[in-house]
N, C-alpha and C positions, 0 to 999 in steps of 0.2 A: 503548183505547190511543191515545194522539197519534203522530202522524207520527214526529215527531221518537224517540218511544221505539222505536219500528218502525225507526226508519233504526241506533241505537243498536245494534239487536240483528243489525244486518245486513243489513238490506232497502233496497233502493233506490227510490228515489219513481218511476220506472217499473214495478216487480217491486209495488208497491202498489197500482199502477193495474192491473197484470194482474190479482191477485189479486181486483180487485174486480170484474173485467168479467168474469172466472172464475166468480164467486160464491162465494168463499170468505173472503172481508171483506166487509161491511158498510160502506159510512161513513154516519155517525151525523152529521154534520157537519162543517164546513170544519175539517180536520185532526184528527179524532175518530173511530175504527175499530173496529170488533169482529170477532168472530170469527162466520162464517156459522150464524143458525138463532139467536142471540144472543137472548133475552128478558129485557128491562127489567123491572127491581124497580120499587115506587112512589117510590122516593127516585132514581132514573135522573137527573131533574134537578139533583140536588144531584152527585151523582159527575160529570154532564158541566162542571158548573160550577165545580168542585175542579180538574178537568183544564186548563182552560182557565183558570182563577185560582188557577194553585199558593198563594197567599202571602192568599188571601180565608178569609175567615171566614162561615159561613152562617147569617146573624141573625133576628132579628124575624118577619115573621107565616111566613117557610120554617121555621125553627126552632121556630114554632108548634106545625106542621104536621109536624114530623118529630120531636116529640114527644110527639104526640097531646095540646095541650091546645088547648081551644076549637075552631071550629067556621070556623077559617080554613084556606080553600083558595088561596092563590095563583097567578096564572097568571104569576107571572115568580120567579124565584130573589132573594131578598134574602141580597145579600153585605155583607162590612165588610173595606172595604182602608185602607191606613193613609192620615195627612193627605196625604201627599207621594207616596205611591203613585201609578203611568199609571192613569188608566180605563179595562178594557180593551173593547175595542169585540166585539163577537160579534152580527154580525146576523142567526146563526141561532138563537141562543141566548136568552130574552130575560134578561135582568139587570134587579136593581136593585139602584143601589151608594149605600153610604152609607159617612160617612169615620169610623173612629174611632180615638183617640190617644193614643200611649204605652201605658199601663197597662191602658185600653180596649178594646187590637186584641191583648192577651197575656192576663187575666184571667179565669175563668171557661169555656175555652174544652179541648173534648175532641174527641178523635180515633177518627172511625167512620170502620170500614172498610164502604165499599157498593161490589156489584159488581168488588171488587178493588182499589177506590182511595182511598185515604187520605182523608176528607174531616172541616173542621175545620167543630165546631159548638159554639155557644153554650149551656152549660148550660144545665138549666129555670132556676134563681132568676135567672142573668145574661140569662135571656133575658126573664122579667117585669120585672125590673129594666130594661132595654133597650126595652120596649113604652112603661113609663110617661116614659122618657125623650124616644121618639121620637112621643106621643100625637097631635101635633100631626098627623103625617106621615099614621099608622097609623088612628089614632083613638082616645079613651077608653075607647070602650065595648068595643073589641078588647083595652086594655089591663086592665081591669076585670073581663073574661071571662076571661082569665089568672090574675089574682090569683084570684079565685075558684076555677078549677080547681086552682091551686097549693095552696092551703089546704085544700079539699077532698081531693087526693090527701096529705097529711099530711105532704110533703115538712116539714124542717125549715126555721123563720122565720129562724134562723142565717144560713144560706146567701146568703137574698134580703136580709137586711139589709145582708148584708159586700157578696153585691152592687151594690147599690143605693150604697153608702157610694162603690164604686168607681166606678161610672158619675155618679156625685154627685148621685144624686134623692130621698135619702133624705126629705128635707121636703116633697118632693112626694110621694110616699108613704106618711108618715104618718097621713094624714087617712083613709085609705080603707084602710090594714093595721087603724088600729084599729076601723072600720065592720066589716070582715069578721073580727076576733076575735073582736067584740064579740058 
């Protein structure tokens, strides 16, 4: 929970600070609380980063990673806030933000619940789709590991194409959808 939901329900930022000298919260970080004896799921980073970036989207090699394709472990959260979006600063958290717009920061995009909170993630096709877009950043051969997993698990090519159309990489992509149909 954030501070702010804690104060919400009735609790005052003193009666927060007892309870945590008490031992009966947690803080997990600068305005992020649990409840004592509290055990982390392996997506904890993504719930903490939902909390702290109500309005981000959780993309690229985290979405990877929280869909079991390929063989990427990231050590910071990759989010997607909008062009015009604050960057939010969290320097206990690590972040990586990348901008994406209009149609980009709405498409493709579903709602897991981890640990109790709402967090927004990138489908698998919007999220190959988003690897080959972002290659430069990420790498090809992370994006490349993708497709291959994506095709292999037999997901439909529908999906990643309307993707891809939306993120506009489809011509970058096709050189290397039809190498792995092929």
């Amino acid at each position: 929970m954030r501070s702010r939901d804690l104060e919400a329900k009735g609790t005052s930022r003193p009666a927060i600070r007892r309870l945590v000298e008490a031992g009966k919260l947690e803080r997990l970080g600068r305005g992020l609380y649990a409840a004592a004896g509290f055990q982390a799921t392996e997506h904890h980073g993504l719930a903490a980063a939902a909390l702290r970036v109500p309005n981000g989207v959780v993309c690229l090699l985290s979405a990877l990673q929280f869909h079991r394709l390929g063989t990427q472990a990231p050590f910071e959260t990759w989010l997607a806030i909008g062009v015009k979006d604050r960057k939010p600063t969290a320097h206990d958290l690590p972040l990586r933000i990348v901008r994406f717009s209009g149609a980009a920061l709405k498409h493709g995009v579903e709602v897991h619940v981890i640990e109790g909170v709402p967090v927004r993630v990138t489908t698998v096709a919007r999220t190959v789709a988003d690897c080959f877009k972002y290659r430069n950043k990420i790498g090809l051969n992370v994006a490349l590991e993708a497709l291959r997993e994506y095709r292999r698990s037999r997901r439909p090519m529908d999906d990643l194409t309307e993707a891809a159309s939306v993120v506009r990489v489809v011509n970058v992509m096709r050189p290397y959808l039809e190498a792995v149909v092929a």
